[in-house]
C-alpha positions in Angstrom: -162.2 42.2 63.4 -164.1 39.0 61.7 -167.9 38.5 62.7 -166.6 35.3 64.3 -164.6 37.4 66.4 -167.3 39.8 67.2 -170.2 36.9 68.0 -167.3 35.5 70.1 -166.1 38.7 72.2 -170.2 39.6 72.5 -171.3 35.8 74.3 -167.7 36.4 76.3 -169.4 39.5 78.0 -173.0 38.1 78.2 -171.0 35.4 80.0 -169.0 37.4 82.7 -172.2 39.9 82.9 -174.1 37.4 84.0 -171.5 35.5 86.0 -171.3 38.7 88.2 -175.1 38.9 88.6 -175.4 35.3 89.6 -172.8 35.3 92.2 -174.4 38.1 93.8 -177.7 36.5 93.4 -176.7 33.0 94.8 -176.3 34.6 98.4 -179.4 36.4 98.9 -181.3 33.0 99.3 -178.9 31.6 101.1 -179.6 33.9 104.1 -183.3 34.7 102.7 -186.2 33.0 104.8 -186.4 29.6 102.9 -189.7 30.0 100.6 -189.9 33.2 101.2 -190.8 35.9 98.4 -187.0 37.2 98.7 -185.4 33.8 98.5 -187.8 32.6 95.6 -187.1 35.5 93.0 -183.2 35.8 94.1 -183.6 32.1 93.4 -184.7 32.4 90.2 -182.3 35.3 88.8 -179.7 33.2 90.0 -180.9 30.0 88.2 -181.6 32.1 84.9 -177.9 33.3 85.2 -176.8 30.1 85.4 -178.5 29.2 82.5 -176.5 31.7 80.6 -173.5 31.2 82.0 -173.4 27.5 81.7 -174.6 27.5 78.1 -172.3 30.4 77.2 -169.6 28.2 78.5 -170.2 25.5 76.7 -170.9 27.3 73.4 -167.2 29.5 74.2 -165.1 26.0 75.0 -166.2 24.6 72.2 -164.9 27.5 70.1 -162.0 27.5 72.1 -161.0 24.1 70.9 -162.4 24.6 67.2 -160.0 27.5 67.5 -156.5 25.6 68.4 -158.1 22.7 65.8 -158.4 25.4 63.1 -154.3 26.5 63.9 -153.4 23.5 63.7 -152.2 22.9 67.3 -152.5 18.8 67.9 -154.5 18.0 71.8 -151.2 15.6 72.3 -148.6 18.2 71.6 -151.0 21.0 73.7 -153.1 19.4 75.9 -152.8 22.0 78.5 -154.6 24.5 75.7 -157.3 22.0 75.4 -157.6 21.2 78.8 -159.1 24.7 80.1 -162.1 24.8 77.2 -162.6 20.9 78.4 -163.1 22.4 82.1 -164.9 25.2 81.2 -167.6 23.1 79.4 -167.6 20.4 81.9 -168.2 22.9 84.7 -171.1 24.2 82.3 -172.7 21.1 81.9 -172.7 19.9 85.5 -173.9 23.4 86.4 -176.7 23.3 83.8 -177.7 20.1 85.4 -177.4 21.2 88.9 -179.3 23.9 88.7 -182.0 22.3 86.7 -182.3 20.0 89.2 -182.4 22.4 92.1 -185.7 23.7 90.4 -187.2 20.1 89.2 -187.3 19.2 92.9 -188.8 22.2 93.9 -191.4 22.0 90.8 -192.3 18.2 91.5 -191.7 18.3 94.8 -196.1 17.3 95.4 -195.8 14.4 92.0 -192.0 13.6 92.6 -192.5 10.5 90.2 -193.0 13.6 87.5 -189.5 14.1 88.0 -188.1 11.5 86.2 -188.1 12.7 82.2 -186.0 11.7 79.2 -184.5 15.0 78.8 -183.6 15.2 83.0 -182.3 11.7 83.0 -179.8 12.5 79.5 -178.9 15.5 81.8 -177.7 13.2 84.7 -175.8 10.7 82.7 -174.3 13.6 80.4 -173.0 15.4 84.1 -171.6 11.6 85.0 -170.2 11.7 81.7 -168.2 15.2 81.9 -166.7 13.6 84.6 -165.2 10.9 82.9 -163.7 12.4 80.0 -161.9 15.2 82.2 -160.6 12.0 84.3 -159.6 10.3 81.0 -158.1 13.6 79.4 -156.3 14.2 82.8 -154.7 11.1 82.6 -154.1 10.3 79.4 -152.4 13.4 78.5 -150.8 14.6 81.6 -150.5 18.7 81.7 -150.4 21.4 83.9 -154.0 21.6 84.2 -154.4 17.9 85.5 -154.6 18.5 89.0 -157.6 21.0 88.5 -159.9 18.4 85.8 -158.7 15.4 88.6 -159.1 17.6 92.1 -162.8 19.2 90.2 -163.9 15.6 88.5 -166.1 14.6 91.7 -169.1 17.0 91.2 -170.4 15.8 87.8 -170.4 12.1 89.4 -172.0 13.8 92.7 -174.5 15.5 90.8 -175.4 13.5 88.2 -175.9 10.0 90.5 -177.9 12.6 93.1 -180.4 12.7 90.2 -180.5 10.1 89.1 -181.0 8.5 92.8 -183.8 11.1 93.3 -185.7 10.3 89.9 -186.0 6.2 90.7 -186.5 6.5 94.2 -189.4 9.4 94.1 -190.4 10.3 97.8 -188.0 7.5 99.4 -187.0 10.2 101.8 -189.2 12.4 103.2 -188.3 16.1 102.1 -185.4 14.6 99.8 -186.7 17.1 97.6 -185.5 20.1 99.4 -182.2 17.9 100.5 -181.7 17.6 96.5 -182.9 21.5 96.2 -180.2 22.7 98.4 -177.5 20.3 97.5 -178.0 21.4 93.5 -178.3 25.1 94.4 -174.5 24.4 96.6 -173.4 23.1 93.6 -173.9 25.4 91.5 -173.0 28.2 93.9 -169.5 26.1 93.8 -169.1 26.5 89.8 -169.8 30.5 90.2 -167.0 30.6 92.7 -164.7 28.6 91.0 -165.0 30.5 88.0 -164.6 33.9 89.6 -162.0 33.1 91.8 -160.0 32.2 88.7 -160.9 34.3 86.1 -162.8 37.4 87.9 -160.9 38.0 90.9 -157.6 38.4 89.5 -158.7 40.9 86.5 -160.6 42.5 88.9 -158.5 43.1 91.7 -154.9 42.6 89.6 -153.4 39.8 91.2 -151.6 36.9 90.5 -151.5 33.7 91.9 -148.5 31.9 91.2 -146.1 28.9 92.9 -147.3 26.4 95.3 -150.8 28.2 95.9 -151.7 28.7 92.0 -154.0 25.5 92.5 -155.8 27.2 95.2 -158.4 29.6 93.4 -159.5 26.5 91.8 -160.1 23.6 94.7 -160.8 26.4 97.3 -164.6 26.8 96.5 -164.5 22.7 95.8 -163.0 22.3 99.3 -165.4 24.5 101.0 -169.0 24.0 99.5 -169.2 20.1 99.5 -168.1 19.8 103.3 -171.0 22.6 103.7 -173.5 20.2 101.6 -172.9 17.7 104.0 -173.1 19.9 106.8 -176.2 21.9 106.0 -178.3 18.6 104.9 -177.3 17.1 108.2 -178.2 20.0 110.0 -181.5 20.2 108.2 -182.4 16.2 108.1 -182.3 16.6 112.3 -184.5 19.6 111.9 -187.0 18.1 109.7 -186.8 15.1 111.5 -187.3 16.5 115.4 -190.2 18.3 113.6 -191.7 15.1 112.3 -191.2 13.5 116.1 -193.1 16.5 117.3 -196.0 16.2 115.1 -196.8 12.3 115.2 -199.3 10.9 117.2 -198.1 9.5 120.6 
Protein backbone atom coordinates (compact mmCIF):
# COMPACT_ATOMS: atom_id res chain seq x y z
CA UNK A 1 0.00 0.00 0.00
CA UNK A 2 1.46 3.50 -1.33
CA UNK A 3 1.37 6.50 1.34
CA UNK A 4 -1.07 8.02 -1.14
CA UNK A 5 -3.10 5.21 -0.49
CA UNK A 6 -2.74 5.26 3.20
CA UNK A 7 -3.39 9.40 3.48
CA UNK A 8 -6.31 8.53 1.25
CA UNK A 9 -8.00 5.44 3.19
CA UNK A 10 -7.10 7.53 6.76
CA UNK A 11 -9.25 11.09 5.55
CA UNK A 12 -11.93 8.37 4.06
CA UNK A 13 -12.57 7.28 7.84
CA UNK A 14 -12.11 10.67 9.47
CA UNK A 15 -14.84 11.39 6.96
CA UNK A 16 -17.48 8.66 7.73
CA UNK A 17 -16.36 8.97 11.55
CA UNK A 18 -17.42 12.22 11.60
CA UNK A 19 -20.38 11.88 9.24
CA UNK A 20 -21.87 9.45 11.83
CA UNK A 21 -21.23 11.84 14.75
CA UNK A 22 -22.80 14.82 12.90
CA UNK A 23 -25.98 13.08 12.00
CA UNK A 24 -26.51 12.18 15.37
CA UNK A 25 -25.64 15.61 16.50
CA UNK A 26 -27.89 17.50 14.04
CA UNK A 27 -31.04 16.22 15.89
CA UNK A 28 -30.38 16.96 19.31
CA UNK A 29 -30.98 20.76 18.65
CA UNK A 30 -33.60 20.25 16.59
CA UNK A 31 -35.72 19.09 19.51
CA UNK A 32 -33.40 20.95 22.11
CA UNK A 33 -34.96 24.25 23.68
CA UNK A 34 -33.71 26.83 21.05
CA UNK A 35 -30.65 28.64 22.84
CA UNK A 36 -30.60 26.54 25.24
CA UNK A 37 -27.14 25.00 26.71
CA UNK A 38 -28.16 21.55 25.07
CA UNK A 39 -28.97 22.95 21.67
CA UNK A 40 -25.93 25.32 21.63
CA UNK A 41 -23.01 22.64 22.26
CA UNK A 42 -25.04 19.79 20.06
CA UNK A 43 -24.98 22.83 17.69
CA UNK A 44 -21.62 23.25 17.63
CA UNK A 45 -20.34 19.44 17.47
CA UNK A 46 -22.54 19.26 14.69
CA UNK A 47 -21.12 22.38 12.84
CA UNK A 48 -17.37 21.14 13.63
CA UNK A 49 -18.40 17.82 11.99
CA UNK A 50 -19.50 19.39 9.19
CA UNK A 51 -16.50 21.13 8.82
CA UNK A 52 -14.65 17.89 8.54
CA UNK A 53 -16.90 16.29 6.51
CA UNK A 54 -17.36 18.89 4.03
CA UNK A 55 -13.59 19.67 3.65
CA UNK A 56 -12.76 15.92 3.65
CA UNK A 57 -15.17 15.72 0.78
CA UNK A 58 -13.86 18.06 -1.17
CA UNK A 59 -10.13 17.10 -0.52
CA UNK A 60 -11.46 12.99 -1.39
CA UNK A 61 -13.35 14.18 -4.82
CA UNK A 62 -10.68 15.85 -5.92
CA UNK A 63 -8.46 12.83 -5.59
CA UNK A 64 -11.10 10.83 -6.95
CA UNK A 65 -10.94 12.61 -10.22
CA UNK A 66 -6.89 13.11 -10.08
CA UNK A 67 -7.30 9.36 -9.78
CA UNK A 68 -9.36 8.43 -13.15
CA UNK A 69 -7.06 11.56 -14.73
CA UNK A 70 -3.90 9.67 -13.64
CA UNK A 71 -5.47 6.11 -15.54
CA UNK A 72 -6.07 7.78 -18.19
CA UNK A 73 -9.93 7.48 -18.25
CA UNK A 74 -11.26 10.75 -20.50
CA UNK A 75 -14.55 12.74 -18.40
CA UNK A 76 -16.31 12.35 -22.09
CA UNK A 77 -15.81 8.65 -22.46
CA UNK A 78 -16.65 8.28 -18.25
CA UNK A 79 -18.56 10.91 -17.11
CA UNK A 80 -20.58 8.90 -14.88
CA UNK A 81 -17.02 8.14 -12.86
CA UNK A 82 -16.49 11.84 -12.74
CA UNK A 83 -19.82 12.78 -11.95
CA UNK A 84 -20.01 11.27 -8.22
CA UNK A 85 -16.43 13.11 -7.04
CA UNK A 86 -18.25 16.29 -8.83
CA UNK A 87 -21.27 15.71 -6.34
CA UNK A 88 -19.48 14.88 -3.56
CA UNK A 89 -17.45 18.15 -3.63
CA UNK A 90 -20.35 20.23 -4.62
CA UNK A 91 -22.36 18.82 -1.64
CA UNK A 92 -19.11 19.80 0.45
CA UNK A 93 -18.91 23.15 -0.64
CA UNK A 94 -22.54 24.16 -0.25
CA UNK A 95 -22.50 22.45 3.14
CA UNK A 96 -19.33 24.30 4.16
CA UNK A 97 -21.18 27.33 3.30
CA UNK A 98 -24.39 26.49 4.94
CA UNK A 99 -23.21 25.73 7.92
CA UNK A 100 -20.93 28.73 8.15
CA UNK A 101 -23.69 30.68 7.59
CA UNK A 102 -25.91 29.08 10.14
CA UNK A 103 -23.21 30.35 12.78
CA UNK A 104 -22.34 33.93 11.11
CA UNK A 105 -26.01 34.75 11.73
CA UNK A 106 -25.99 33.60 15.04
CA UNK A 107 -22.50 35.42 15.71
CA UNK A 108 -23.70 38.85 14.06
CA UNK A 109 -26.93 38.47 14.77
CA UNK A 110 -26.53 42.21 17.41
CA UNK A 111 -24.00 44.03 14.19
CA UNK A 112 -25.68 42.03 11.22
CA UNK A 113 -23.84 44.60 8.78
CA UNK A 114 -20.54 42.59 10.28
CA UNK A 115 -21.78 39.85 8.39
CA UNK A 116 -21.01 40.77 5.13
CA UNK A 117 -16.94 39.79 4.67
CA UNK A 118 -14.86 38.98 1.58
CA UNK A 119 -14.14 35.51 2.61
CA UNK A 120 -18.39 34.91 3.41
CA UNK A 121 -19.35 36.57 0.22
CA UNK A 122 -16.51 34.21 -2.11
CA UNK A 123 -18.39 31.44 0.01
CA UNK A 124 -21.86 32.40 -1.39
CA UNK A 125 -20.91 32.92 -4.94
CA UNK A 126 -18.51 29.66 -4.84
CA UNK A 127 -22.07 27.60 -3.37
CA UNK A 128 -23.94 29.50 -6.55
CA UNK A 129 -21.23 28.38 -8.53
CA UNK A 130 -21.20 24.42 -7.60
CA UNK A 131 -24.49 24.68 -8.82
CA UNK A 132 -23.79 25.63 -12.12
CA UNK A 133 -21.07 23.35 -13.09
CA UNK A 134 -23.04 20.20 -11.79
CA UNK A 135 -26.04 21.73 -14.14
CA UNK A 136 -23.47 22.12 -16.98
CA UNK A 137 -21.72 18.67 -16.38
CA UNK A 138 -25.26 17.12 -16.09
CA UNK A 139 -26.10 18.38 -19.31
CA UNK A 140 -23.39 18.41 -21.31
CA UNK A 141 -22.30 14.95 -20.68
CA UNK A 142 -25.46 13.12 -20.06
CA UNK A 143 -24.87 9.84 -17.60
CA UNK A 144 -26.46 7.87 -15.14
CA UNK A 145 -25.75 10.19 -12.48
CA UNK A 146 -27.58 13.18 -14.19
CA UNK A 147 -30.71 13.04 -12.53
CA UNK A 148 -29.04 13.18 -9.07
CA UNK A 149 -26.42 16.57 -10.00
CA UNK A 150 -29.92 18.06 -11.85
CA UNK A 151 -32.73 16.80 -9.06
CA UNK A 152 -29.69 18.12 -6.09
CA UNK A 153 -28.48 21.44 -8.13
CA UNK A 154 -31.18 23.74 -6.32
CA UNK A 155 -29.48 24.02 -2.80
CA UNK A 156 -26.16 25.70 -3.73
CA UNK A 157 -28.36 28.44 -5.65
CA UNK A 158 -30.74 28.42 -2.40
CA UNK A 159 -28.00 28.83 -0.18
CA UNK A 160 -25.73 30.76 -1.71
CA UNK A 161 -28.39 33.77 -2.94
CA UNK A 162 -29.88 33.23 1.03
CA UNK A 163 -26.44 34.76 1.87
CA UNK A 164 -25.96 36.79 -0.09
CA UNK A 165 -29.64 38.39 0.38
CA UNK A 166 -28.87 38.38 4.13
CA UNK A 167 -25.32 40.18 3.92
CA UNK A 168 -26.81 43.36 1.68
CA UNK A 169 -29.87 43.60 3.35
CA UNK A 170 -28.54 43.38 7.19
CA UNK A 171 -31.66 43.60 9.67
CA UNK A 172 -34.24 44.03 6.70
CA UNK A 173 -36.28 41.45 8.48
CA UNK A 174 -36.66 41.36 11.92
CA UNK A 175 -35.10 38.03 13.26
CA UNK A 176 -33.97 37.06 9.66
CA UNK A 177 -31.07 36.08 11.43
CA UNK A 178 -32.53 33.07 13.13
CA UNK A 179 -34.81 32.49 9.76
CA UNK A 180 -31.18 32.31 7.98
CA UNK A 181 -29.79 30.21 11.21
CA UNK A 182 -32.41 27.59 10.90
CA UNK A 183 -32.64 27.43 7.10
CA UNK A 184 -28.54 26.84 6.89
CA UNK A 185 -28.60 24.36 9.81
CA UNK A 186 -31.78 22.40 7.39
CA UNK A 187 -29.42 22.56 4.87
CA UNK A 188 -26.85 21.10 6.09
CA UNK A 189 -28.85 18.46 8.01
CA UNK A 190 -30.07 17.65 4.17
CA UNK A 191 -26.33 16.95 2.94
CA UNK A 192 -25.74 14.51 6.09
CA UNK A 193 -28.80 12.63 5.09
CA UNK A 194 -28.12 12.48 1.58
CA UNK A 195 -24.83 11.16 2.08
CA UNK A 196 -25.87 8.44 4.55
CA UNK A 197 -28.75 7.39 2.90
CA UNK A 198 -26.47 6.63 -0.05
CA UNK A 199 -23.41 5.58 1.13
CA UNK A 200 -24.04 4.62 5.06
CA UNK A 201 -27.21 3.01 5.07
CA UNK A 202 -26.62 0.39 2.60
CA UNK A 203 -23.05 -0.71 4.07
CA UNK A 204 -24.51 -0.54 7.11
CA UNK A 205 -27.57 -2.34 6.93
CA UNK A 206 -26.63 -4.44 3.48
CA UNK A 207 -29.06 -3.44 1.15
CA UNK A 208 -29.42 -2.48 -2.24
CA UNK A 209 -31.33 -0.15 -3.96
CA UNK A 210 -31.78 -0.94 -7.40
CA UNK A 211 -34.62 -0.22 -10.40
CA UNK A 212 -37.06 2.51 -10.45
CA UNK A 213 -36.35 3.51 -6.66
CA UNK A 214 -32.34 3.63 -6.96
CA UNK A 215 -32.83 7.59 -7.29
CA UNK A 216 -34.63 7.64 -4.12
CA UNK A 217 -31.84 7.60 -1.33
CA UNK A 218 -30.59 10.53 -3.06
CA UNK A 219 -33.82 13.14 -3.65
CA UNK A 220 -35.49 11.70 -0.50
CA UNK A 221 -33.73 13.88 2.10
CA UNK A 222 -33.87 16.83 -0.86
CA UNK A 223 -37.66 16.26 -1.03
CA UNK A 224 -38.28 16.33 2.60
CA UNK A 225 -36.06 19.06 4.26
CA UNK A 226 -36.73 22.10 1.90
CA UNK A 227 -40.67 21.68 2.12
CA UNK A 228 -39.74 21.58 6.15
CA UNK A 229 -37.61 24.97 5.64
CA UNK A 230 -40.50 26.44 4.35
CA UNK A 231 -42.70 25.03 6.79
CA UNK A 232 -40.69 25.66 9.99
CA UNK A 233 -39.83 29.55 8.92
CA UNK A 234 -43.46 30.03 8.35
CA UNK A 235 -44.38 28.53 11.38
CA UNK A 236 -41.79 30.59 13.27
CA UNK A 237 -42.26 34.11 11.17
CA UNK A 238 -46.23 33.90 12.72
CA UNK A 239 -44.70 33.16 16.13
CA UNK A 240 -42.21 35.90 16.14
CA UNK A 241 -44.57 38.08 14.59
CA UNK A 242 -47.88 37.51 17.11
CA UNK A 243 -45.09 38.06 19.74
CA UNK A 244 -44.13 41.37 18.32
CA UNK A 245 -48.10 42.29 18.05
CA UNK A 246 -48.22 41.42 21.73
CA UNK A 247 -45.42 43.56 22.83
CA UNK A 248 -46.08 46.99 20.83
CA UNK A 249 -47.65 49.70 22.32
CA UNK A 250 -51.43 50.09 21.61
Amino acid sequence: MTLATMLFTLLLRVHVAAGFVGLAAFWVPVFARKGGRTHVRAGRVYAWCAYVVTLSAVILAVGRIGSHLGEGIGVAERPDLYGFPLFLGYLGVTTFAAVRQALRAVATRRTPETLRTTFHEVLAWASIAGSVTVIAFALGLWSSVSPILLGLSPIGFLTGSRMLRLMRNPGLERMGWFYSHMASMLTGGIAFHTAFAVVGAPRLWEYDVAGPFALLPWLLPTAIGVPAIVIWTRRYRRKFNRAARRASPG
